[in-house]
KOLBA-326741 format. One line per 5 residues: number of its first residue (from 0); their letters; for each residue x negated, y negated, z of N, C-alpha, C, CB. Coordinates in steps of 0.2 Angstrom, whole numbers, plus 2048, in hexadecimal, padded with zeros to 3 digits. Glycine has a CB too. Example, Ala and Ser with C-alpha at 12.3 -4.5 7.8 and 13.67 -1.06 7.14 Angstrom:
2
0 = AS = 7BE 81C 827 7C2 816 827 7BE 810 827 7C7 816 82D  7C0 80B 823 7BC 805 824 7C0 800 827 7BA 803 81D;
//
This chain:
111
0 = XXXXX = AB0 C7C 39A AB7 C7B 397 ABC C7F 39B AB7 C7D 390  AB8 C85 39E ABE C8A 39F ABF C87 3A7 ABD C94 39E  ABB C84 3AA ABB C7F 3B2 AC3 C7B 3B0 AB3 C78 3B4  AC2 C77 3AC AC8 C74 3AA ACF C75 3A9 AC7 C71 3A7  ACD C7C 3A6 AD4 C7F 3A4 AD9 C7F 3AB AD3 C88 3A2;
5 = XXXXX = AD3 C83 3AE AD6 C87 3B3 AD7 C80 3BA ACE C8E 3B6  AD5 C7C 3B8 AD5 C78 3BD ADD C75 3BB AD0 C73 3BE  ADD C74 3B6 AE5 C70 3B3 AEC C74 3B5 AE6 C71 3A8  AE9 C7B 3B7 AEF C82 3B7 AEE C81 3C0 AEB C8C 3B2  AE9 C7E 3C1 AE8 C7F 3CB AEF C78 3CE ADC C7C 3CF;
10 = XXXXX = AEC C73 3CA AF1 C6C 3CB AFA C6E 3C9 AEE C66 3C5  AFA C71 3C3 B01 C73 3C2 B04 C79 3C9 B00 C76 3B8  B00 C7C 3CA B03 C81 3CE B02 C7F 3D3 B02 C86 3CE  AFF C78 3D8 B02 C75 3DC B05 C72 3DB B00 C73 3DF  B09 C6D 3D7 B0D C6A 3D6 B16 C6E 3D5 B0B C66 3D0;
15 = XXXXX = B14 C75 3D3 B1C C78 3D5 B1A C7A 3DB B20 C7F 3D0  B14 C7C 3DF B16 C7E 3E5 B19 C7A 3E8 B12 C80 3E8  B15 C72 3E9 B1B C6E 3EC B20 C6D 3EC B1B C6B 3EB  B22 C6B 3E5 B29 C6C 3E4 B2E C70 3E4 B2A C6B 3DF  B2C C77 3E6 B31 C7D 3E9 B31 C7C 3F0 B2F C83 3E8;
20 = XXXXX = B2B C7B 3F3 B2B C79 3FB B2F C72 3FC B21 C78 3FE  B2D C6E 3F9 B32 C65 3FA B3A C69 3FA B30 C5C 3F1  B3C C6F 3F7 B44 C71 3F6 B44 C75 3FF B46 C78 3EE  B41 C78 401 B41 C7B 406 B41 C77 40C B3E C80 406  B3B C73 40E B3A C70 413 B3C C6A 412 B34 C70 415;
25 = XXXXX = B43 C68 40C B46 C60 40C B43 C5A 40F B4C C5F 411  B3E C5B 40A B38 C57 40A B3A C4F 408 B32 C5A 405  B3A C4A 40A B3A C44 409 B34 C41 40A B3F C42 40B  B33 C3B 404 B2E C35 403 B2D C32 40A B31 C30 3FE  B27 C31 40C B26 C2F 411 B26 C27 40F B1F C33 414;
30 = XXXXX = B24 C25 40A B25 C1D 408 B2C C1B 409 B24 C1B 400  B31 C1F 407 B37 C1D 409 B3B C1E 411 B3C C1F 404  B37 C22 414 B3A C25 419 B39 C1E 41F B36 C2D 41A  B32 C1D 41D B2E C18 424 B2F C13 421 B26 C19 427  B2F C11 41D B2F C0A 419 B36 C06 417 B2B C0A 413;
35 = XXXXX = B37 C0D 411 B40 C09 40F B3D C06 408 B45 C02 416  B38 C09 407 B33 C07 401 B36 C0D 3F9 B2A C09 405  B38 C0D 3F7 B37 C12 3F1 B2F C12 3ED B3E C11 3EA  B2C C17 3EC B29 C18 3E9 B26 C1A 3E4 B29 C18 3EA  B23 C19 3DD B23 C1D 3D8 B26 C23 3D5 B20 C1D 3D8;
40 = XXXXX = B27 C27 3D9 B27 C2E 3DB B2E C2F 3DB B24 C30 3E1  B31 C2E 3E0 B3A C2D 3E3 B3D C2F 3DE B3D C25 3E6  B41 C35 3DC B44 C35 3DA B43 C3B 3D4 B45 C2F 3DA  B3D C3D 3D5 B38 C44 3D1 B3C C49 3D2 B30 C46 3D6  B3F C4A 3D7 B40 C50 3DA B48 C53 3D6 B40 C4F 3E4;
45 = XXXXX = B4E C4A 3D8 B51 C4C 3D5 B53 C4C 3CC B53 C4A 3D9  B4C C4A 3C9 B4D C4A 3C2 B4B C50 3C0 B4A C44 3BF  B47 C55 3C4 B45 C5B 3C0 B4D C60 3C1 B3D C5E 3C4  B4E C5F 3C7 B55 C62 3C7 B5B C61 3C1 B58 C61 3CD  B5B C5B 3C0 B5F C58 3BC B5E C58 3B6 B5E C53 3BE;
50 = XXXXX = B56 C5D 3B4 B54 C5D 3AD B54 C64 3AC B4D C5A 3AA  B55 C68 3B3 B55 C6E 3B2 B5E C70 3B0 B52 C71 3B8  B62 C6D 3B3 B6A C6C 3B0 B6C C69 3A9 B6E C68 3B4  B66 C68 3A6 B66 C64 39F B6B C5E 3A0 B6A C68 399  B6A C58 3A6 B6C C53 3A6 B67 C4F 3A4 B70 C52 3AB;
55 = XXXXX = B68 C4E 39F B60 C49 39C B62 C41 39E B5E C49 390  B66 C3E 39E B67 C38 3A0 B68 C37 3A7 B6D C35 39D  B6B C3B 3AC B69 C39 3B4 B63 C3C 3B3 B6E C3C 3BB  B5E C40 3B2 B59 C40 3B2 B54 C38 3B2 B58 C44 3AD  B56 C38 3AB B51 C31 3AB B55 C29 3AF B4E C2F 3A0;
60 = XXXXX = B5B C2A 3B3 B5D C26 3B5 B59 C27 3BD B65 C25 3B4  B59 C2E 3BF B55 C30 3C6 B4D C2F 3C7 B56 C38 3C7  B4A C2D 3C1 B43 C29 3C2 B40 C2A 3BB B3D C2C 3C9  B42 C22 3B7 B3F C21 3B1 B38 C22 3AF B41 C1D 3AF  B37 C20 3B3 B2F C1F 3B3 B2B C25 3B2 B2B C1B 3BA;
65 = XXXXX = B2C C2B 3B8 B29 C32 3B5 B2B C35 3B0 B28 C37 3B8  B32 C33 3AE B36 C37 3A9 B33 C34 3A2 B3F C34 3AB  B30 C2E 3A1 B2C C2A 39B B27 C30 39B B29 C21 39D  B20 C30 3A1 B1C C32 3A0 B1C C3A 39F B19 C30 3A4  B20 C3C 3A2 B20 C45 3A1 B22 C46 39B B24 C4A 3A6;
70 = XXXXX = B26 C43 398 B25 C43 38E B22 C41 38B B29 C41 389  B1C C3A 38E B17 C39 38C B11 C3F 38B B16 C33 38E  B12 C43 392 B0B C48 393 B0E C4E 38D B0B C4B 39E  B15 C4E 38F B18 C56 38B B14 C55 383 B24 C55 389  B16 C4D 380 B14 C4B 379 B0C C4F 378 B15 C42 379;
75 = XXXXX = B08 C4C 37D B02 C4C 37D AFF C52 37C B00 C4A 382  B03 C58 380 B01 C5F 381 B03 C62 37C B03 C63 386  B08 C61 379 B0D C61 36F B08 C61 36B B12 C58 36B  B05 C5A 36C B01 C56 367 AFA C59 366 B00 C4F 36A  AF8 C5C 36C AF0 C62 36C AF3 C68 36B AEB C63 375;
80 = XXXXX = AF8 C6B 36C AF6 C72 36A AF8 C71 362 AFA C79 36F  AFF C6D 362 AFF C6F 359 AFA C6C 353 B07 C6C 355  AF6 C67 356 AF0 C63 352 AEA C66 354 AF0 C5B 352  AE9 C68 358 AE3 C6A 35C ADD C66 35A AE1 C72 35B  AE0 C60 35E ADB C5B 361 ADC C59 365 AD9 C56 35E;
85 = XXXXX = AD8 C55 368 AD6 C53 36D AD9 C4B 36F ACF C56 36D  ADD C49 372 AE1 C43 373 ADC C3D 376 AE7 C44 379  AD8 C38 373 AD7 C34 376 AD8 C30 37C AD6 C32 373  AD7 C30 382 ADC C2A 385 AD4 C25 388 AE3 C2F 38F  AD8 C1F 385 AD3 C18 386 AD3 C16 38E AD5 C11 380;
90 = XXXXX = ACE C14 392 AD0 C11 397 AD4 C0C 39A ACC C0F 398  AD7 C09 394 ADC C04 395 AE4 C07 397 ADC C01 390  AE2 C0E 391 AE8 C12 394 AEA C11 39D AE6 C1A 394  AE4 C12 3A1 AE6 C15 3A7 AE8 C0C 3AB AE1 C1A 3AA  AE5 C07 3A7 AE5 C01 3A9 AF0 C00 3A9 ADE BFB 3A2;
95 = XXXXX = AF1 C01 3A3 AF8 C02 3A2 AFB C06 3A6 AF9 C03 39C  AFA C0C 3A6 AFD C12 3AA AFD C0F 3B2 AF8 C18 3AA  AFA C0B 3B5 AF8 C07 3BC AFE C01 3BB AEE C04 3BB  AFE BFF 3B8 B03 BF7 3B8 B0A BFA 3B8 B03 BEF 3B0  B0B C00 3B2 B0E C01 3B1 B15 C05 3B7 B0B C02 3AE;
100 = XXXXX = B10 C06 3BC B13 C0B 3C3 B13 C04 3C8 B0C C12 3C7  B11 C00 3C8 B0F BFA 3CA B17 BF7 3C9 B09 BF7 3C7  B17 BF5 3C3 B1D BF1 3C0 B23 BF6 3C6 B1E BF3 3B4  B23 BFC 3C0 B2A C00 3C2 B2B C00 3CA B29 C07 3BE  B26 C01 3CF B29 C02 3D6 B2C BFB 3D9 B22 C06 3DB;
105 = XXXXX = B28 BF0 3D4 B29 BEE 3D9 B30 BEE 3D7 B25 BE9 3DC  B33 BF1 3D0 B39 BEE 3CD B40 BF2 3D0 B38 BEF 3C6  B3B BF8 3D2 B42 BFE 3D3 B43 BFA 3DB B3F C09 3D4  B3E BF9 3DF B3E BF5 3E8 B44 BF0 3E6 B35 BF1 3EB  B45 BE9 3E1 B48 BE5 3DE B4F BE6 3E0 B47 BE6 3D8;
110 = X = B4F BEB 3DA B55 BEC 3D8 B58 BF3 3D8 B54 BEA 3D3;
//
């Protein structure tokens, strides 16, 4: 159990390392850079800024889609520590989670 802790604390602390490094080295998407493609992602960088100024609506206008899920994950982590159980997630979840990223990149390309 404690492999997993620690592994959850290893992923979260690469993910701000990135995200401090993507501020310094004006890191752009390589999907949009070579393609002209947005993808899933696009738009991460400026919603965390955006939520760090407490602009909750250009937030979730700068990429709805993680902005859904990181309150879906926030809820989740809510949901375990104040009940202290353990969150089921069924395989179909991730079946949904999959279309779902699917739907939203070909719609954002659209439109």
């Amino acid at each position: 159990m404690k492999i997993r802790k620690y592994s959850y604390l290893f992923i979260g602390l690469i993910a701000v390392l990135f995200f401090v490094l993507s501020f310094i080295f004006e890191y752009e998407c390589p999907f949009y850079t070579h393609l002209g493609i947005k993808c899933p992602a696009c738009g991460s960088r400026q919603m965390v800024v955006d939520l760090l100024r407490f602009n909750v609506i250009q937030a979730f206008l700068d990429n709805p889609l993680v902005f859904i899920l990181g309150l879906l994950i926030f809820a989740l982590i809510v949901f375990k520590i104040v009940f202290k159980k353990d969150v089921k997630i069924y395989p179909a979840y991730y079946f949904i989670l999959i279309a779902s990223i699917v739907v939203f990149t070909i719609l954002r390309n659209i439109f």
